[in-house]
N, C-alpha and C positions, 0 to 999 in steps of 0.2 A: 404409753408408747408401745407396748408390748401386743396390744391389741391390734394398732395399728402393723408391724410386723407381720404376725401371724395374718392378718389378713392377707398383707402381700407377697407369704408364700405360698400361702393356697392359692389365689388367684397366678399366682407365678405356675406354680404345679396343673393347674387346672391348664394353664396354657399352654404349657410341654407336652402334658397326655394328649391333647387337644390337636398339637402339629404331629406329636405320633402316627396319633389314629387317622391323621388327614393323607398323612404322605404315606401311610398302608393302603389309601383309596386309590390315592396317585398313582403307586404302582403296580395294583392290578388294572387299571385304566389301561395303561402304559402296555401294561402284557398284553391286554386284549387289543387295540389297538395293530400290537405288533404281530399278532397271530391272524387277527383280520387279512391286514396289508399283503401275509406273507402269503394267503389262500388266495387272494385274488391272484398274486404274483402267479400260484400255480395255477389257478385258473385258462390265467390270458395263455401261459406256456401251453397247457392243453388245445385249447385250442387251436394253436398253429399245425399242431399234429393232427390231418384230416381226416384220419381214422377214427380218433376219439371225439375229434367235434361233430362227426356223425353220427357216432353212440349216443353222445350228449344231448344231439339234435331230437335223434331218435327218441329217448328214453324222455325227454321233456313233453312230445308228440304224445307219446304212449300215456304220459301222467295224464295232458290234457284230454284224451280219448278218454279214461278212464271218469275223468270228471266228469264229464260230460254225460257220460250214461246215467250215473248215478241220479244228476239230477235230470235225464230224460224221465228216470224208474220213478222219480218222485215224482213226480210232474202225471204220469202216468197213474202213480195210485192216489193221487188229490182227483183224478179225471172219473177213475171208478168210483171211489166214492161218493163225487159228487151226482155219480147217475144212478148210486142206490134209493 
């Protein structure tokens, strides 16, 4: 009889730590989640401010220019090499 016991409080314990560690996952889910939601929140607010959605505009413009060279430059030294 004691065997049987002791296995059902390990198994008991095993499933305690077990919703512990689950519901420590849950609630950084839960945080991230809510820190998400709350960036978009400021996001869309920015936005209605024309000022900064033209920053925004701008500065997304600027990133894709900037892509865009890079790989023209690549493109460019595959071109030389290819005509060594």
């Amino acid at each position: 009889m004691g065997k049987i016991v002791n296995f059902f409080k390990g198994a008991f314990s095993d499933m305690k730590e077990s919703t512990k560690a689950q519901h420590e996952v849950d609630k950084a889910n839960f945080a991230a989640a809510k820190a998400e939601s709350k960036a978009q929140w400021e996001e869309a607010k920015a936005m209605a401010n024309p000022e900064k959605r033209k920053a925004i505009m701008q500065a997304e413009r600027d990133k894709q220019i900037a892509e865009a060279n890079k790989r023209r430059a690549k493109a460019q030294e595959r071109i030389d090499k290819a005509r060594k």
